[in-house]
C-alpha positions in Angstrom: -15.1 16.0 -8.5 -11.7 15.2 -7.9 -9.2 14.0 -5.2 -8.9 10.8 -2.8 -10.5 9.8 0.3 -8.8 8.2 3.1 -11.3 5.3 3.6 -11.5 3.5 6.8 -12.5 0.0 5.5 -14.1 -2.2 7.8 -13.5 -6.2 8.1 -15.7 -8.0 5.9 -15.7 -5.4 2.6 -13.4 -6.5 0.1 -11.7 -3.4 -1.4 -13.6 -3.6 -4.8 -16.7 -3.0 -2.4 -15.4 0.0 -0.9 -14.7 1.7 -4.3 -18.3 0.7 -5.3 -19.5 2.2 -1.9 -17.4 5.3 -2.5 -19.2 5.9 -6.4 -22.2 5.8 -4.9 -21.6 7.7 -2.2 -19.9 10.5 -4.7 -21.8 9.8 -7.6 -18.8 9.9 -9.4 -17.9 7.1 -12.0 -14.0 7.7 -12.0 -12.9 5.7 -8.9 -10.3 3.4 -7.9 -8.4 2.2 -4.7 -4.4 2.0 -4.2 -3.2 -1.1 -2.5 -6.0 -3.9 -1.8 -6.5 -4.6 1.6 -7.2 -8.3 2.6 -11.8 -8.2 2.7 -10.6 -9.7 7.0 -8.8 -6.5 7.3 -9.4 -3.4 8.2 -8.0 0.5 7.8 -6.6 2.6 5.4 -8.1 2.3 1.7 -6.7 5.1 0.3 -9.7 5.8 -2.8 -9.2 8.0 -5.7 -11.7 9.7 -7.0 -11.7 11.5 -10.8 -8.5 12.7 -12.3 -6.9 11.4 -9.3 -7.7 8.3 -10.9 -4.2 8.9 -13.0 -2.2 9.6 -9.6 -2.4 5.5 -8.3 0.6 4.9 -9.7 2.6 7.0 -8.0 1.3 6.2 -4.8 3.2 2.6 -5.4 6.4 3.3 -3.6 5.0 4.7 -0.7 5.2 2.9 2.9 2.9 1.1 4.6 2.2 0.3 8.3 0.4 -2.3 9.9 -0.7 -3.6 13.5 -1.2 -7.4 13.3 -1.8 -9.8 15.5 0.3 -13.3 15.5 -1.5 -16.6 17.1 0.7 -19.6 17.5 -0.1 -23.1 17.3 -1.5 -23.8 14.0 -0.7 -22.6 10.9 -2.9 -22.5 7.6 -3.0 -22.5 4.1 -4.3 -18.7 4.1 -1.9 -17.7 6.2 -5.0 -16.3 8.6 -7.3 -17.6 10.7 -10.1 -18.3 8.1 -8.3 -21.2 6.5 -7.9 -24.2 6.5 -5.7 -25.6 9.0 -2.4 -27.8 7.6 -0.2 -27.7 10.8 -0.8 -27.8 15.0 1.4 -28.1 17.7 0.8 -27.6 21.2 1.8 -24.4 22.8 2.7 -24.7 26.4 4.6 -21.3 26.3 5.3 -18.4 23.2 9.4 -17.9 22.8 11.1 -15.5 24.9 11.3 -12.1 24.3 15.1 -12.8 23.3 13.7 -14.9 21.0 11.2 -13.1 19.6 13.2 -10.0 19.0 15.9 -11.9 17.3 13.2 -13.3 14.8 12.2 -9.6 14.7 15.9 -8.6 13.3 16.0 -11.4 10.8 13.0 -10.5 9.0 13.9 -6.6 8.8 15.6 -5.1 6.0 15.4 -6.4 2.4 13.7 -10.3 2.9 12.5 -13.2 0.0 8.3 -14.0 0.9 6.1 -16.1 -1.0 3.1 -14.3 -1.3 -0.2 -16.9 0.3 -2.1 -18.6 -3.0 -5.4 -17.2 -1.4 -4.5 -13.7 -2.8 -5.7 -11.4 -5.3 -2.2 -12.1 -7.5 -2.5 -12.2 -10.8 -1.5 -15.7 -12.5 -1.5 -15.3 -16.1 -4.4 -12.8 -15.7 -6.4 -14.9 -13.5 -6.4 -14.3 -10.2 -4.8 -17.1 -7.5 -8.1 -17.1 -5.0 -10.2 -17.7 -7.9 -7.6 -20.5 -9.5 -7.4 -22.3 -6.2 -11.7 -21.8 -5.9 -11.6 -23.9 -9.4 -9.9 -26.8 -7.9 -6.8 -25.9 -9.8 -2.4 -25.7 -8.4 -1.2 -22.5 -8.0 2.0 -22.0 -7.6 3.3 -18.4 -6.7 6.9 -17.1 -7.1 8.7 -15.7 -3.8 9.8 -12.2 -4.2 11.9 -9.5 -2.4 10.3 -7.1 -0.5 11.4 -4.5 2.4 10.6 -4.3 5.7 11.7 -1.6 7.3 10.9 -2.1 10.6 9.0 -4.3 13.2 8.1 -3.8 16.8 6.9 -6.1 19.4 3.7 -4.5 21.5 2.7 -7.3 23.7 3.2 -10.7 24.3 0.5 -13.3 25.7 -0.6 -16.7 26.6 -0.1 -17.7 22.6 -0.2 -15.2 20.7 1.7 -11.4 20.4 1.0 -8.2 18.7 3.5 -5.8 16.3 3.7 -3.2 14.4 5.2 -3.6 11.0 6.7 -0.7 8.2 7.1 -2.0 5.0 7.3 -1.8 1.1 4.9 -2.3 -0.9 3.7 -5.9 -2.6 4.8 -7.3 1.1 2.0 -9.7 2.8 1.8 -9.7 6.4 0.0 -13.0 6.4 3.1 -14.5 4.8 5.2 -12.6 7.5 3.3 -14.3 10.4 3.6 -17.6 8.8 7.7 -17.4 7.9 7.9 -16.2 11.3 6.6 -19.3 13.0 8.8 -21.1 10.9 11.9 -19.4 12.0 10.8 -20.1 15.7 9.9 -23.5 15.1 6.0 -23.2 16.0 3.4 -23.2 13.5 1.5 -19.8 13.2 -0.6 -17.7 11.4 -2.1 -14.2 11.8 -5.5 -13.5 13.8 -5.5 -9.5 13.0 -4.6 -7.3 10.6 -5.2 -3.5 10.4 -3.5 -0.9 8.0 -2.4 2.1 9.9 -1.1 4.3 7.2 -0.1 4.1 3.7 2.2 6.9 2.7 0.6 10.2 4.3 -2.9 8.3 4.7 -2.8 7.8 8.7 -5.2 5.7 10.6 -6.2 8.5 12.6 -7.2 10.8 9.7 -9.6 7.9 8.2 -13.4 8.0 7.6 -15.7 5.8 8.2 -18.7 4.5 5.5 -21.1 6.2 8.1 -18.9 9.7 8.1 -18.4 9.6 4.1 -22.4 9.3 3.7 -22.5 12.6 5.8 -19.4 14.4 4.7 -20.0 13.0 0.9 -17.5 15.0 -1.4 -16.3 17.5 1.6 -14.2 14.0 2.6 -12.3 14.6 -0.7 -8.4 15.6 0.2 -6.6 17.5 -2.5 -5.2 15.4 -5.5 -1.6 16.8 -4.4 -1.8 16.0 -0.8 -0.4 12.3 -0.8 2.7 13.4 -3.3 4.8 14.6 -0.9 7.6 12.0 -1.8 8.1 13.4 -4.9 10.6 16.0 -5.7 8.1 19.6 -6.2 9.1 21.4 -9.4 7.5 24.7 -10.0 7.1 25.5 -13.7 7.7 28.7 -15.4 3.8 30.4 -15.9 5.5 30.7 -19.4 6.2 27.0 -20.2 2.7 26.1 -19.2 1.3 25.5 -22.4 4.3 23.7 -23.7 4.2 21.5 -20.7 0.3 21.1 -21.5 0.9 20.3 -24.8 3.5 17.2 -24.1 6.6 19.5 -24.7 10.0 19.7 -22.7 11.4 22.0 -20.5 15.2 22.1 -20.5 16.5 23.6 -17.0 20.1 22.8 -16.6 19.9 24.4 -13.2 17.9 21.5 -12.4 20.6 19.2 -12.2 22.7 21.0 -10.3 20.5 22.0 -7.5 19.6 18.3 -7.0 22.2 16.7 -8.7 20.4 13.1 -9.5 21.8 10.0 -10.4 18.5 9.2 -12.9 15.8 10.5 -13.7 13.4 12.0 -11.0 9.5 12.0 -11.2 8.1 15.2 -10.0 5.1 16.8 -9.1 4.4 19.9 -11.1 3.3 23.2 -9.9 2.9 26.7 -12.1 1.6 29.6 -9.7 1.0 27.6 -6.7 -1.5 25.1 -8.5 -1.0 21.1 -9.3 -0.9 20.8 -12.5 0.5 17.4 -13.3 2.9 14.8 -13.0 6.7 15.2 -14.9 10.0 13.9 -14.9 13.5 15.3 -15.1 15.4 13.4 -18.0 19.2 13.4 -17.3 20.4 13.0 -20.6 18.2 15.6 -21.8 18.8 17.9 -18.9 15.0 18.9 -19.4 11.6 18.5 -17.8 9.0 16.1 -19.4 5.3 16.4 -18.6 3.8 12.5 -18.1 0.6 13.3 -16.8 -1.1 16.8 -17.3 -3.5 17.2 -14.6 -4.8 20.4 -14.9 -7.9 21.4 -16.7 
C-alpha cells in the first residue's frame, strides 16, 4: 500500500496523532507526515504512506497557504491565544487599512522570523516545547524565510483575517506577533488553518470520518504531489542500470533545459514512476537517488 493522503486534520490532534490515526486506519506501518501543523490548527496534513515514505523530502520546497486570523491587544509567549499573556494594551480602534496594507508589503518577500520557543524545533535534539515544559531557557535563532504573498480578507472591531503564501520553515504565529510589532499593538494569532501545501488543496482534503470509510481508496498516487520537479522519462533500456544505482549520460539533457546546477527529477520509464534522479552537470548524466519502483 503505497501513496499519501491529503488529511484534513482537525484542531486539537497533534500531527504525530494523525499519522498514528492514518496506520490504523490503513494498517500500514510505513507512515509519516510532511510539515507539522500546530495540534490548534487545522487543514492540510499531507500523510505518506509506504514507499512514499522516501518521497517527504522532496515535498520540502513546496508552498504553503494559510488563512489565519490576527486578534490585537495582547500578545503572548506562544504567539497564540493559548499562552500565556506577556503584553496588553487597549484597543479602541485596529490601524487603517493604509496601515495595514503597508505592514502587509513589509513582511512580503524574503523576511528574518524567530520561530515561537513553544515549537516542535529541534534544540540539540531536544525539542523547544519540551525544554521550556522542564523549566529550562530556550533560546531560538531567527532565520530567513519567504513570504510570497499576503492578503487582507476582513477587518473588524480588533482583530482581521488574511491569507498568507509562503516557504517552508515559516511560522504564522511569529508573523502575527512581528506584525503587531511593526503597528505598534501587541498581537497574537486566534486562528490558523492550512489551505494547501504544494498540490494538497483544502478542498481536496478528507476528513478522519471519510478516511475510516474510504480507507486505502483515499490513497493518491505516490507521483501526484511531484509536479515541481522537472519529469525525465528514461530509456526502457537504461532501466536496470538506473535500478541498479548506475548513470545515465544524456548530453541532450542539458541543452533542452540548459541548468545552472544540478536538477532533481522525477523518473518515468513507459509511463510509470519509478523513482527519484538527478541531472549532474559536470557529469552531463542522470543519477538515480531513490528507486521507487518494485
Amino acid at each position: 500500500m503505497d501513496g499519501f493522503v491529503n488529511f484534513l486534520k482537525p484542531p486539537g490532534m497533534t500531527s504525530h496523532d494523525a499519522v498514528g490515526y492514518v496506520r490504523r486506519q490503513l494498517g500500514e506501518k510505513k507512515v509519516g507526515h510532511a510539515g507539522t501543523l500546530d495540534p490548534g490548527a487545522a487543514g492540510v496534513l499531507p500523510v505518506a504512506v509506504g514507499r512514499a515514505t522516501r518521497l517527504i523530502e522532496y515535498l520540502d520546497s513546496v508552498e504553503k497557504a494559510y488563512r489565519a486570523e490576527l486578534v490585537f491587544g495582547f500578545s503572548t509567549d506562544s504567539g497564540d491565544d493559548s499562552g500565556s499573556v506577556v503584553e496588553r494594551a487597549d484597543v479602541f480602534a485596529i490601524p487603517a487599512r493604509e496601515r495595514l496594507l503597508e505592514a502587509f508589503a513589509a513582511f512580503t518577500g524574503t523576511i528574518t522570523q524567530v520561530p515561537p520557543a513553544h515549537s516542535a524545533i529541534k534544540i540539540n535534539g531536544r525539542r523547544a516545547c519540551d525544554l521550556l515544559r522542564e523549566g529550562k531557557q530556550v533560546e531560538i535563532p531567527s532565520r530567513q524565510v519567504e513570504i510570497h504573498s499576503l492578503k487582507l480578507l476582513q477587518a473588524g472591531k480588533n482583530h482581521i483575517a488574511f491569507d498568507v503564501v509562503c516557504s517552508k520553515g515559516t511560522y504564522i504565529r511569529s508573523l502575527c506577533t512581528d506584525l503587531g510589532a511593526h503597528l505598534g499593538i501587541p498581537a497574537t494569532m486566534s486562528f490558523l488553518v492550512r489551505r494547501a501545501v504544494g498540490s494538497f488543496a483544502l478542498a481536496d482534503a478528507v476528513t478522519a470520518e471519510q478516511l475510516a470509510e474510504l480507507k486505502e481508496r483515499a490513497l493518491l498516487p505516490m507521483d501526484g504531489c511531484l509536479g515541481h520537479l522537472t519529469r525525465y522519462d528514461l530509456r526502457p533500456d537504461r532501466l536496470k542500470a538506473f535500478s541498479n544505482g548506475l548513470l545515465t549520460h544524456d548530453r541532450y539533457f542539458q541543452e533542452r533545459h540548459q541548468p545552472e546546477g544540478d536538477v532533481i527529477l522525477r523518473v518515468y520509464c513507459e509511463g510509470e514512476f519509478i523513482g527519484i534522479g538527478h541531472f549532474d552537470v559536470e557529469k552531463m548524466a542522470i543519477l538515480p537517488d531513490k528507486v521507487i519502483a518494485r
